[in-house]
Each structure stands twice: as structure tokens, then as C-alpha cells.
Backbone as a ProteinNet text record, in pm:
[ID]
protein_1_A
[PRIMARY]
XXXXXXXXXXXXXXXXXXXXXXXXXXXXXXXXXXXXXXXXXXXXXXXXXXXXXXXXXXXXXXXXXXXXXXXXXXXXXXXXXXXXXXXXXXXXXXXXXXXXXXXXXXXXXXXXXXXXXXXXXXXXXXXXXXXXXXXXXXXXXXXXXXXXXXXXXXXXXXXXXXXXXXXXXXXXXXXXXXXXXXXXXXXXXXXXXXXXXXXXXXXXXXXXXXXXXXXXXXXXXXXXXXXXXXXXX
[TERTIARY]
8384.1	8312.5	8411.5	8358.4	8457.5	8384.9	8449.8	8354.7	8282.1	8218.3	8153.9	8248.6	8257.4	8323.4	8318.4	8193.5	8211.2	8305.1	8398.7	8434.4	8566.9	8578.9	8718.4	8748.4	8830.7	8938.3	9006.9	8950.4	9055.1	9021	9121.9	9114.5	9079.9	9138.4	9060.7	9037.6	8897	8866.8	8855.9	8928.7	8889.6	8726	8757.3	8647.5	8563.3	8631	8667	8600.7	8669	8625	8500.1	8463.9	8356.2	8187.4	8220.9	8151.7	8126.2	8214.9	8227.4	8168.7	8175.4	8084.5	7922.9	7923.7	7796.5	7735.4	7796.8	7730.7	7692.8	7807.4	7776.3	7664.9	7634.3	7534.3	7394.5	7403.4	7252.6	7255.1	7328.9	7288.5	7223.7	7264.3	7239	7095	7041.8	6936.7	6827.5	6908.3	6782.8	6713.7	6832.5	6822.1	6720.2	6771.2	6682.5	6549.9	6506.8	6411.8	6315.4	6410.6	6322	6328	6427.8	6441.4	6555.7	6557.2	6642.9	6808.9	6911.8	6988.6	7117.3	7199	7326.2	7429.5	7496.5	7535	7694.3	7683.5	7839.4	7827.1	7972.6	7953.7	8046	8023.3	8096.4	8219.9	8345.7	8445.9	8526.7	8543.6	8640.2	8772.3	8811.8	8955.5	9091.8	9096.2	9159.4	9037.6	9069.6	9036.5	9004.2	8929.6	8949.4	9050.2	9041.8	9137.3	9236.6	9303	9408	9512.8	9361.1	9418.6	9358	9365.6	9345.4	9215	9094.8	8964.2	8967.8	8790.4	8793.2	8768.9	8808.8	8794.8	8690.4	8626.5	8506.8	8530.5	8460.5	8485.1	8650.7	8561.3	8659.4	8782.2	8742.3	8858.3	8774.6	8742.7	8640.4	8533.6	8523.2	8409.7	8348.7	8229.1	8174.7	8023.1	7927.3	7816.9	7756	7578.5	7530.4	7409.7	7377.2	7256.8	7159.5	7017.4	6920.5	6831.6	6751	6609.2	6447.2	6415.8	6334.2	6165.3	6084.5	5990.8	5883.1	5920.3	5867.9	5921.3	6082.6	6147	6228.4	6232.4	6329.6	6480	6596.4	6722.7	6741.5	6785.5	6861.3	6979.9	7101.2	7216.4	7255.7	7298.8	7314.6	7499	7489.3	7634.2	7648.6	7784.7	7768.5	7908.5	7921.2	8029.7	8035.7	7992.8	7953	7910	7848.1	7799.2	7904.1	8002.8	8109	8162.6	8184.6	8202.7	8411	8425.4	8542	8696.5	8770.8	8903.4	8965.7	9037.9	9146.3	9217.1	9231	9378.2	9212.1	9079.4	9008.1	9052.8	9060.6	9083.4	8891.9	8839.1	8661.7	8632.7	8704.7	8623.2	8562.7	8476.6	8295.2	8297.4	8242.8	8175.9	8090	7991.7	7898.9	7900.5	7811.7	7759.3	7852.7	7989.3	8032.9	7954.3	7978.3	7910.6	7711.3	7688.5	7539.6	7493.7	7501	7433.8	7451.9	7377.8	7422.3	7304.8	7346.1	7283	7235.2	7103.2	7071	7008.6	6990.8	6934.2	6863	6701.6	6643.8	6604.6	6655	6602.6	6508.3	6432.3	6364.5	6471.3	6598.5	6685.4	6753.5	6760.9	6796.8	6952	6997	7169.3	7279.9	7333.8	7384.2	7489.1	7597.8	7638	7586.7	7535.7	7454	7550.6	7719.5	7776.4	7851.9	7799.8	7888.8	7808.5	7710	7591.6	7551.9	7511.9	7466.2	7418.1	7361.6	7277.6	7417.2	7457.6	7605.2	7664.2	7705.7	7801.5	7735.8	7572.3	7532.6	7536.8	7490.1	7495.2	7649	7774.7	7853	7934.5	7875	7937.5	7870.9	7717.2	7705.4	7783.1	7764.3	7884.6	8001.3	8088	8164.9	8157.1	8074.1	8087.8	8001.3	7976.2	7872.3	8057.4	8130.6	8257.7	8302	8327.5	8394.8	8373.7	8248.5	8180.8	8182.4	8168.1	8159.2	8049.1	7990.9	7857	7672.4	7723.4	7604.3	7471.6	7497.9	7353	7335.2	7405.8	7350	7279	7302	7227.2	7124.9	7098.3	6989.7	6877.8	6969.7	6824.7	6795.1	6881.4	6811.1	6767.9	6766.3	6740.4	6625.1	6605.1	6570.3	6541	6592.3	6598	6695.9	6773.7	6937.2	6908.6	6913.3	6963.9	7087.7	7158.1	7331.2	7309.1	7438.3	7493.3	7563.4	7601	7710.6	7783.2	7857.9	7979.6	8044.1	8024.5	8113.4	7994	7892.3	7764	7737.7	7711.1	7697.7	7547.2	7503.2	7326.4	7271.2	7170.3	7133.2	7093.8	7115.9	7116.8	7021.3	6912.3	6794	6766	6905.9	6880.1	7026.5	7073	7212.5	7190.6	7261.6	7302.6	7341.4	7356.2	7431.1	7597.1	7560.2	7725.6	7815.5	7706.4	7720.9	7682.3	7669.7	7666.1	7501.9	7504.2	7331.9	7350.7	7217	7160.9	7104.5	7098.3	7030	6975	6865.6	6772	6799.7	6860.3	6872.5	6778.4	6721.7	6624.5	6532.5	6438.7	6321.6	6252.3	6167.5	6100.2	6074.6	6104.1	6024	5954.7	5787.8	5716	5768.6	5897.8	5934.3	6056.1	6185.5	6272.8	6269.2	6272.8	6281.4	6363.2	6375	6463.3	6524	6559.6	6630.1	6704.1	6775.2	6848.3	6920.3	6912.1	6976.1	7088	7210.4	7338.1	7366.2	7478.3	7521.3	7583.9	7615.9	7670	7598.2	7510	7351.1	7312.8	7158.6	7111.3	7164.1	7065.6	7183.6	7082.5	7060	6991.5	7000.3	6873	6871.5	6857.4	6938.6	6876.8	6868.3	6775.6	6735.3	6825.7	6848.7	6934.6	6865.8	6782.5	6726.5	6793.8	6829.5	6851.7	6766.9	6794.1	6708.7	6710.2	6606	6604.8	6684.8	6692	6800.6	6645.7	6572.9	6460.5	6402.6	6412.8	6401	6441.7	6613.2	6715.5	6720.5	6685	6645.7	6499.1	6381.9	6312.4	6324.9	6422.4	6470.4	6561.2	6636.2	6723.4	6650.6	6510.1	6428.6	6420.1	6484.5	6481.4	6393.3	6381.7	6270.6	6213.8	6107.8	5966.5	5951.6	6068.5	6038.3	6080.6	6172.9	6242.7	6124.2	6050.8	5945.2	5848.5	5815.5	5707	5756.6	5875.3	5944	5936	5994.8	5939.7	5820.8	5670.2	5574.7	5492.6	5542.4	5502.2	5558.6	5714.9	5795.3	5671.4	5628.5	5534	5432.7	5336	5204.7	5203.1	5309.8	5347.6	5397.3	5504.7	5585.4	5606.9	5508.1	5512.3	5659.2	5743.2	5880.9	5982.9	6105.7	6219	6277.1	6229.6	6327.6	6402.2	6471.6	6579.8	6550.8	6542.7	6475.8	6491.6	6566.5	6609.7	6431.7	6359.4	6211.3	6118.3	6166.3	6090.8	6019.5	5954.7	5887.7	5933.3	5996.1	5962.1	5859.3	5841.4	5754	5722.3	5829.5	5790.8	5759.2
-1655.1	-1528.1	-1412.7	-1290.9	-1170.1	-1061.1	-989.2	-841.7	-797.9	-690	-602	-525.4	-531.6	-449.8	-301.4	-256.8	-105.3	-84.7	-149.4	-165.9	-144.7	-125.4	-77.1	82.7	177.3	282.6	311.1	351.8	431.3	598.5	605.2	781.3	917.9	862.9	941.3	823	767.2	687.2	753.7	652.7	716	695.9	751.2	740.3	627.2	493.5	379.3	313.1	320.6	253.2	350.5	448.6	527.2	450.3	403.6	326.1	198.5	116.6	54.6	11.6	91.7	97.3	139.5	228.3	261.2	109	65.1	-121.8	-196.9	-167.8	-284.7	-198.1	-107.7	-50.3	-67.3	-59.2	-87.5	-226.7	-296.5	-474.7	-480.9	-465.3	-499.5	-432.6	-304.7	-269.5	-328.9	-399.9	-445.5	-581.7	-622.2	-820	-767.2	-657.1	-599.1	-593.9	-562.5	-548	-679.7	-779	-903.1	-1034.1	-989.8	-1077.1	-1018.4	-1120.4	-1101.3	-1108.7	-970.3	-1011.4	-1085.8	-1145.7	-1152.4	-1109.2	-999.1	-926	-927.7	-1077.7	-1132.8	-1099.6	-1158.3	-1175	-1314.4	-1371.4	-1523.3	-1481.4	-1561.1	-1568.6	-1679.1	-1694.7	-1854.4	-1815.6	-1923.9	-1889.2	-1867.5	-1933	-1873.1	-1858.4	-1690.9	-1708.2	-1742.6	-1816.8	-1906.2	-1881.4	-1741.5	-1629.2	-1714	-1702.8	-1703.7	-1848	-1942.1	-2107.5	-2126.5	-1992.7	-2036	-2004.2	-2034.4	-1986.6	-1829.4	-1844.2	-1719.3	-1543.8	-1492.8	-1354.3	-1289.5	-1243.6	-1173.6	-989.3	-946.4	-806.3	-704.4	-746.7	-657.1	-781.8	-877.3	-961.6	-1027.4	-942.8	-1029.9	-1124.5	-1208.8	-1316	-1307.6	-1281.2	-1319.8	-1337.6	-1348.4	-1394.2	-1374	-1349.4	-1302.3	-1417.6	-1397.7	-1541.8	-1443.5	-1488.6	-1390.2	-1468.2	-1459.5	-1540.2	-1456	-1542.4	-1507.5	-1537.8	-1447.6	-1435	-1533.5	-1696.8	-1786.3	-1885	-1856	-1939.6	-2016.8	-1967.9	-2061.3	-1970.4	-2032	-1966.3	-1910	-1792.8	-1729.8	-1737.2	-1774.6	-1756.3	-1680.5	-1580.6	-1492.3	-1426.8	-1427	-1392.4	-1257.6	-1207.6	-1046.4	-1010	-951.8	-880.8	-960.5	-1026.2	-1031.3	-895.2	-808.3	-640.3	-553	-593.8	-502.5	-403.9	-274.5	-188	-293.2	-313.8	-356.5	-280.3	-380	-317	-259.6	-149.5	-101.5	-210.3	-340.5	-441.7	-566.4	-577.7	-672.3	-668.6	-825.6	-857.6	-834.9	-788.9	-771.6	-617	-547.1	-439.4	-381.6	-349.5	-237.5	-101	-42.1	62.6	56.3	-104.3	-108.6	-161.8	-214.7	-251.9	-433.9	-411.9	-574.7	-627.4	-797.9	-843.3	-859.5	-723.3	-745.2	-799.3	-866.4	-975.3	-1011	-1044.3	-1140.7	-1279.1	-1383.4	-1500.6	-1530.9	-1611.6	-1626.2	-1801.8	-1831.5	-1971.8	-1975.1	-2013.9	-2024.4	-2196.1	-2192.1	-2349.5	-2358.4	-2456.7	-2444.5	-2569.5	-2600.7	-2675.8	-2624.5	-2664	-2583.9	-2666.2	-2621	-2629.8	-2565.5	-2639.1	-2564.1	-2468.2	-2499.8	-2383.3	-2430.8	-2338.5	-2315.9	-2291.5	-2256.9	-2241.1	-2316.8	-2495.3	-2584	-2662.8	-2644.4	-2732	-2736.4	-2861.4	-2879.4	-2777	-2681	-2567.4	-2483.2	-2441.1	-2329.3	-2415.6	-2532.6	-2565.9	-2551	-2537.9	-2512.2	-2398.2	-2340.9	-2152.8	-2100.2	-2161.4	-2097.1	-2130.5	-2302.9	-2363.9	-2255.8	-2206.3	-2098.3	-1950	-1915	-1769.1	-1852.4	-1897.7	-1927.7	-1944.3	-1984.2	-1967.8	-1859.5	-1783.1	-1676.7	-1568	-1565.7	-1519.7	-1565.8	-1686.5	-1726	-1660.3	-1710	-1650.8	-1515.1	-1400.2	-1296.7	-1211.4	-1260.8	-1221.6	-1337.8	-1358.1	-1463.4	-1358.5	-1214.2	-1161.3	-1142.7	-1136.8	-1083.6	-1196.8	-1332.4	-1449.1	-1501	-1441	-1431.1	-1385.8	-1238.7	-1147.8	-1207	-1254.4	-1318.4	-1464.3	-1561.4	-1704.1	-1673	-1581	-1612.8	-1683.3	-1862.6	-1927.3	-2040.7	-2041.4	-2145	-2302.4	-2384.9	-2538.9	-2518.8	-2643.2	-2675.3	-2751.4	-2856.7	-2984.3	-2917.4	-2985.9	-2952.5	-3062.2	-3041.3	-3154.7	-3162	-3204.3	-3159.2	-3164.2	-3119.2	-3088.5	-3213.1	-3164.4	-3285.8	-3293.8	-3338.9	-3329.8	-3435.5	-3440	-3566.4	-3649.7	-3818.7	-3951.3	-3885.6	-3856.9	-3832.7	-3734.6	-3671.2	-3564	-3588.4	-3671.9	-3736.4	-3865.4	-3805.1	-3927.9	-4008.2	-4132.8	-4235.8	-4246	-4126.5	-4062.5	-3980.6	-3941.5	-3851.7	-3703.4	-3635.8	-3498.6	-3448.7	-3347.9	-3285.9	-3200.9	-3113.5	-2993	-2866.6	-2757	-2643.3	-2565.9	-2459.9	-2429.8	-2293.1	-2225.7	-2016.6	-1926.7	-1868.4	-1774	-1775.5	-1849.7	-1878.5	-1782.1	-1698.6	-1566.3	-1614.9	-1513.7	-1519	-1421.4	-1470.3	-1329.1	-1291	-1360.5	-1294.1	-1209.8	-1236	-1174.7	-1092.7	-972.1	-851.8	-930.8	-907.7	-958.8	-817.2	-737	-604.3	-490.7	-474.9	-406.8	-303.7	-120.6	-79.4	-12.2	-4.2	34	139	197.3	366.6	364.3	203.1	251.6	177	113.6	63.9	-50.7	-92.2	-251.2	-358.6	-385.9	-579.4	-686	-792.7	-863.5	-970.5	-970.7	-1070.9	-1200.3	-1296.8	-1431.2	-1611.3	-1619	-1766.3	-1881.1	-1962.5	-2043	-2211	-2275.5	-2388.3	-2553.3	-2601.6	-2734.6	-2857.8	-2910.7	-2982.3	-3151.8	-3193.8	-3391.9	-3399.7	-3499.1	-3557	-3528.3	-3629.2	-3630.2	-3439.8	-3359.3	-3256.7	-3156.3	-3200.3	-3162.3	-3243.7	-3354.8	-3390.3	-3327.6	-3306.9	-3197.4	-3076.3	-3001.5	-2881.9	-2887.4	-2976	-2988.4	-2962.2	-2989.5	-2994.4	-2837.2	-2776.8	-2611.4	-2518.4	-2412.9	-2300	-2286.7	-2344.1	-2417	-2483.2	-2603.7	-2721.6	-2608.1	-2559.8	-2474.8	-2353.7	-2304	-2198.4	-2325.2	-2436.5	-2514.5	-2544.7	-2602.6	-2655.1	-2512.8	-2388.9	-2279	-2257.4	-2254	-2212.6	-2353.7	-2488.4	-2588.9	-2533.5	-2500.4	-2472.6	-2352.5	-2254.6	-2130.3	-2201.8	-2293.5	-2381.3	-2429.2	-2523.4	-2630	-2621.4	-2489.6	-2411.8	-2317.6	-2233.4	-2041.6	-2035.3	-2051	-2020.6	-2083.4	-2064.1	-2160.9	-2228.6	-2318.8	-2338.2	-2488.6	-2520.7	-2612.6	-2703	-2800.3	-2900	-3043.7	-3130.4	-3264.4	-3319	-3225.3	-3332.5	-3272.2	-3224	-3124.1	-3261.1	-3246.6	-3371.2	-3281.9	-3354.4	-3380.7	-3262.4	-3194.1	-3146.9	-3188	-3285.9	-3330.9	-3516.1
2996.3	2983.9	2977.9	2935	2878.1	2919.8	2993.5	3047.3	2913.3	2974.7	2875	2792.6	2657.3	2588.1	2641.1	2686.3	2735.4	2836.3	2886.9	3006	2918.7	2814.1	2786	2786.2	2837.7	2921.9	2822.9	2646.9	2601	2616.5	2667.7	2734.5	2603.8	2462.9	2354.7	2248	2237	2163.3	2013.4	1968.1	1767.9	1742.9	1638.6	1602.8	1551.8	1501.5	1462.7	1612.9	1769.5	1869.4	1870.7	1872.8	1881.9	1839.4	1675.1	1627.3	1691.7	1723.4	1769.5	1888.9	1950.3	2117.6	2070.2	1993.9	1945.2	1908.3	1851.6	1801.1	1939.8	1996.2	2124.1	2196.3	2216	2272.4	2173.6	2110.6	1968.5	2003.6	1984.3	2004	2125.9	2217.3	2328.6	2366.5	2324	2370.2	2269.8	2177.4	2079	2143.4	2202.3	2275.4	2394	2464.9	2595.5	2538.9	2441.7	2372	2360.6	2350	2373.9	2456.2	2530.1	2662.7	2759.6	2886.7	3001	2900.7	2963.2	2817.5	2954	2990.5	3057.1	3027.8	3129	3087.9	3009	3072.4	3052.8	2876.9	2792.8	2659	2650.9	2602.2	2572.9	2472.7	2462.2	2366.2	2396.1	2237.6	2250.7	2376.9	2440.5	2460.9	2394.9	2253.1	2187.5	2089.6	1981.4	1900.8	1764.3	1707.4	1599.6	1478.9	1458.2	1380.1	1362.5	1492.5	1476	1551.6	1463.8	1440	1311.6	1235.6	1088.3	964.1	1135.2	1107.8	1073.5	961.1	900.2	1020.8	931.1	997.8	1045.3	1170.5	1179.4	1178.8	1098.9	1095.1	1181.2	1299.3	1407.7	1496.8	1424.2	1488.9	1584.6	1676.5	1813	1753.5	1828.1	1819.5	1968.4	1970.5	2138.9	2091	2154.7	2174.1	2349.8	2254.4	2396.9	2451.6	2571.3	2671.5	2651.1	2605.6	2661.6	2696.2	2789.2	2851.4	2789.9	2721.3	2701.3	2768.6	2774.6	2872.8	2900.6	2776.1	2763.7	2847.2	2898.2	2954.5	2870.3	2734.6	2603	2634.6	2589	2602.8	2460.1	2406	2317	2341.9	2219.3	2222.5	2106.5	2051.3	1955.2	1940.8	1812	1779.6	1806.7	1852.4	1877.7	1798.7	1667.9	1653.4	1486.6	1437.2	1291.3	1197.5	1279.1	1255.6	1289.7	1422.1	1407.4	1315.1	1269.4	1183.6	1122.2	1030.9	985.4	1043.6	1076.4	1110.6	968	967	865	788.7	848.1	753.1	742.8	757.7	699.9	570.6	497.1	340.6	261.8	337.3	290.4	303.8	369.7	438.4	378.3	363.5	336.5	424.6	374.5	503	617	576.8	596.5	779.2	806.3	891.9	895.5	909.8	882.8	775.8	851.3	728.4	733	784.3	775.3	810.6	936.6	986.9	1120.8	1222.9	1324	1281.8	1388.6	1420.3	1518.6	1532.2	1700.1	1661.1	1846.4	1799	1936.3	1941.2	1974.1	2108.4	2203.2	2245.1	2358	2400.7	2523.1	2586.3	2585	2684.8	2792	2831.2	3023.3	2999.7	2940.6	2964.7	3072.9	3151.6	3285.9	3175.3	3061.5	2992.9	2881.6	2814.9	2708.2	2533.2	2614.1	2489.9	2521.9	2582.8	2542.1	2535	2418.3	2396.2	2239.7	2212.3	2059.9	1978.4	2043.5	1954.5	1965.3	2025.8	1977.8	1894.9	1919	1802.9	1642.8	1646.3	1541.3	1452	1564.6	1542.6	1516.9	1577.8	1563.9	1434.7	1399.4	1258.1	1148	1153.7	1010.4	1045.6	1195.9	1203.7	1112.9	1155.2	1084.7	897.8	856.5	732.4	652.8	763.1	717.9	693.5	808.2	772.1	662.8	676.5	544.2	358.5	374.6	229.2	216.2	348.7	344.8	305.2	187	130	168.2	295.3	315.1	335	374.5	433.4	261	185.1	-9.9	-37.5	13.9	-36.2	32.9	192	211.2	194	121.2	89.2	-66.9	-136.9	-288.8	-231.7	-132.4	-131.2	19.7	100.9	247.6	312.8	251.2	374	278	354.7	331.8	438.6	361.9	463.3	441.8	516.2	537.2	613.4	514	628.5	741.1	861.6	923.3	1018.5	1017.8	1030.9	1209.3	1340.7	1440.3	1535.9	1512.7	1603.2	1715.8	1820.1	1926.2	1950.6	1808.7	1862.6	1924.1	1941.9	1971.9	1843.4	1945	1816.1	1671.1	1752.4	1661.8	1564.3	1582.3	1495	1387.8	1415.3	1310.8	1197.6	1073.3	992.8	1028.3	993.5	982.4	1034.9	932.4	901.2	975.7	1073.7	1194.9	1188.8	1007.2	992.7	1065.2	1080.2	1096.6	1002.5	1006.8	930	997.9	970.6	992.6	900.1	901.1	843.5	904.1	791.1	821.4	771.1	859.6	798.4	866.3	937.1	979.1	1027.6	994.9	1070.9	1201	1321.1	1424	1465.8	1554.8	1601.5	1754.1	1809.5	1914.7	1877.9	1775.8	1759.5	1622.1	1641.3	1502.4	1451.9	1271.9	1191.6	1165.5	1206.2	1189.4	1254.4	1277.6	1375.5	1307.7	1349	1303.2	1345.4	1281.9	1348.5	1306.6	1308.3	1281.4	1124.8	1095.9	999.6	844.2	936.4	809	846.3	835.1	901.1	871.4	957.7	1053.4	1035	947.4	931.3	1083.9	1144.7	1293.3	1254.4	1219.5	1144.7	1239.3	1273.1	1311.4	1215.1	1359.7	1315.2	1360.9	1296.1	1340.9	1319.3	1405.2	1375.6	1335.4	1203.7	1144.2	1198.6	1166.3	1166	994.5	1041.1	864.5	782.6	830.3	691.9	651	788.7	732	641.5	666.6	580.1	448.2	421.2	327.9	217.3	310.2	219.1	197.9	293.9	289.4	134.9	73.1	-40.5	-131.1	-158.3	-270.1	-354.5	-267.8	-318.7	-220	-304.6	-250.6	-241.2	-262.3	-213.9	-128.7	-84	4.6	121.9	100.3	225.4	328.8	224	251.3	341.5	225.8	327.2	459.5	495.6	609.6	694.5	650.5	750.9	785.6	733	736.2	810.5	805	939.1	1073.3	1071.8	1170.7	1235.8	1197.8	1225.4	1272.2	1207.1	1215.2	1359.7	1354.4	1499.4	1590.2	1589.1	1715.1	1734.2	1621.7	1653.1	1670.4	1719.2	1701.9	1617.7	1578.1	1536.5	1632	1727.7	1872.3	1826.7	1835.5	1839.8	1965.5	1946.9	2091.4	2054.5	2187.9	2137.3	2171.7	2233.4	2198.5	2141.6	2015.3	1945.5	1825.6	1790.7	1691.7	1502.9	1437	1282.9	1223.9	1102.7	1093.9	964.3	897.4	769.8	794.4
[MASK]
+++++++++++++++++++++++++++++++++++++++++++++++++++++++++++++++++++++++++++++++++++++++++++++++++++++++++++++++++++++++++++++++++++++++++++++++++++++++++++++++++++++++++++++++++++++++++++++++++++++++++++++++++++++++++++++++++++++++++

């Protein structure tokens, strides 16, 4: 765990950290907004950066716990929206790269970001960096499958082969899909872990993908990620 970014003591902040704090303060009252938030913020011990992995806006990577009033855990990326450092190879004006991620579970994990659903959530942060333009292809595709490779899910939710899947986009009626920052909106995006056979009808395109969301709505009102969650295809 990593104090609160506000907890940083620069005696004349630029204007650059100015923004900056302004973000971490907008995130955070938006999560308050829909659950218990902790106040801690999570970060790798080293950061991925700089073993090679892609770049997040401001360099920082952390992530926030929120409890939500159902008793399901939120884990959400914090700093994908970060306003861009001066030497980013992407930088925009904008709002980073437009986006954070969250993932929804009803599992009671003693740590929660050393559990199958972060490794999920944090495998698309990661290539949501990478590509750089993932919130542009959400708003032309709004809902993305992906293999993913590393995930410690359970048996039942793995290939053969060992890979799983996730499903980006999924509306929820507990978490806004929108957040706005100082320096332009923040797409809030659900991050669901799929069964193989689901990820298999999820491939069929934009249609199969919309149907697989709109059961996900039917059968669990939420996107929650759950090793005893049942199939919906």
C-alpha cells in the first residue's frame, strides 16, 4: 500500500501537480459516490515502467478498494486519467488516456490485489497503455473481449491451454460510466471475466458481444466476476 497522493508537501506546486491533485481528488469523490472507498491506494513494488512495461500517463500506477453497499468488492485503476507528464511518447492535453478500469466481485479475498480478478483488470490497464488509443475504440466498438494470458482464475474459468478471457465495457446500474476531470472526461469501464465458452461467443463479433452483455444485465444486474458465478451462454 502507498499513502494518499495528497499527502505529498510540495511547498509551490506547478501547475502540472496542481492538476494533478485536482484528479486524485475528482476520482476519489466519484468512487465515494458509490461505495465505502479505502483510503489506502495500491502500487506495484516496483513499477512495471520500468521493467520494460508500457507507460501510464503520469508514470504512477496505483489502484483503489471500494466496498460496495451490496457487500461486492470494487478494485479500480487510479492514474490511467492522470493529466500526461512533459517527456510521455503519447502526450495529449487530454484527460490521459481517457479512461480508468474497475472490476466488480462478490469474493471476500483477504488481499484483493493478489487475486485472479486484479490480475485481470490489471492485464487490460496494461494494454489499454500499451495501444494508447483503447478509450477511441471503445467509443467506436463499446464492448471489447480479450484473451489473457497469466490470470490465476479458477479451473473453470481456463482453457486447456491455461489462457482466460475478459469482456470490457459492460454497463453498470451501480457504477457511472463517466467521470469528469479538469482537463476533459474519463470513460469508467467494467472489466468482466469470462468462461472459455463465453469468450468463445463473445468472438462472434458485435452482436454476440452486445447479447453476452445484455444476459450479463438479465441474470446479475451487475458485471461481477465470481468463481461461482454460472455461464450465461
Amino acid at each position: 500500500m502507498i499513502d494518499s497522493p495528497n499527502d505529498r508537501n510540495d511547498p509551490v506546486p506547478s501547475d502540472e501537480e496542481k492538476i494533478l491533485q485536482e484528479s486524485f481528488r475528482l476520482r476519489t469523490e466519484f468512487w465515494q459516490g458509490v461505495g465505502d472507498v479505502d483510503p489506502d491506494y495500491f502500487a506495484p513494488a516496483l513499477n512495471p515502467t520500468l521493467a520494460g512495461g508500457p507507460e501510464w500517463p503520469n508514470l504512477r500506477q496505483a489502484y483503489r478498494k471500494i466496498k460496495l453497499p451490496n457487500g461486492n468488492t470494487v478494485i479500480a485503476t487510479d492514474g490511467l486519467s492522470d493529466p500526461f507528464s512533459t517527456t510521455h511518447p503519447l502526450k495529449t492535453e487530454g484527460s490521459g488516456f481517457g479512461l480508468e478500469f474497475y472490476i466488480e466481485t462478490d469474493e471476500d479475498f483477504e488481499n484483493p490485489f493478489r487475486s485472479w480478478v486484479f490480475d485481470s483488470l490489471s492485464i487490460v490497464a496494461e494494454q489499454a497503455a500499451h495501444r494508447g488509443d483503447f478509450r477511441q475504440l471503445l467509443d467506436e466498438l463499446t464492448l471489447i473481449s480479450m484473451d489473457q494470458r497469466g490470470v490465476r482464475t479458477p479451473v473453470g474459468y481456463k482453457y486447456a491451454e491455461g489462457q482466460s478471457g475478459a469482456l470490457v465495457g459492460v454497463k453498470s446500474k451501480t457504477v457511472p460510466d463517466r467521470l469528469e476531470l479538469s482537463l476533459g472526461d474519463v470513460s469508467v469501464v467494467s472489466v468482466t471475466v469470462l468462461y472459455p465458452e463465453e469468450l468463445d461467443f463473445a468472438a462472434a463479433g458485435d452482436e454476440a458481444r452486445a447479447k453476452l452483455a445484455a444476459r450479463f444485465a438479465e441474470q446479475y444486474s451487475e458485471p461481477v466476476s465470481s468463481s461461482i458465478r454460472r455461464s450465461v451462454v
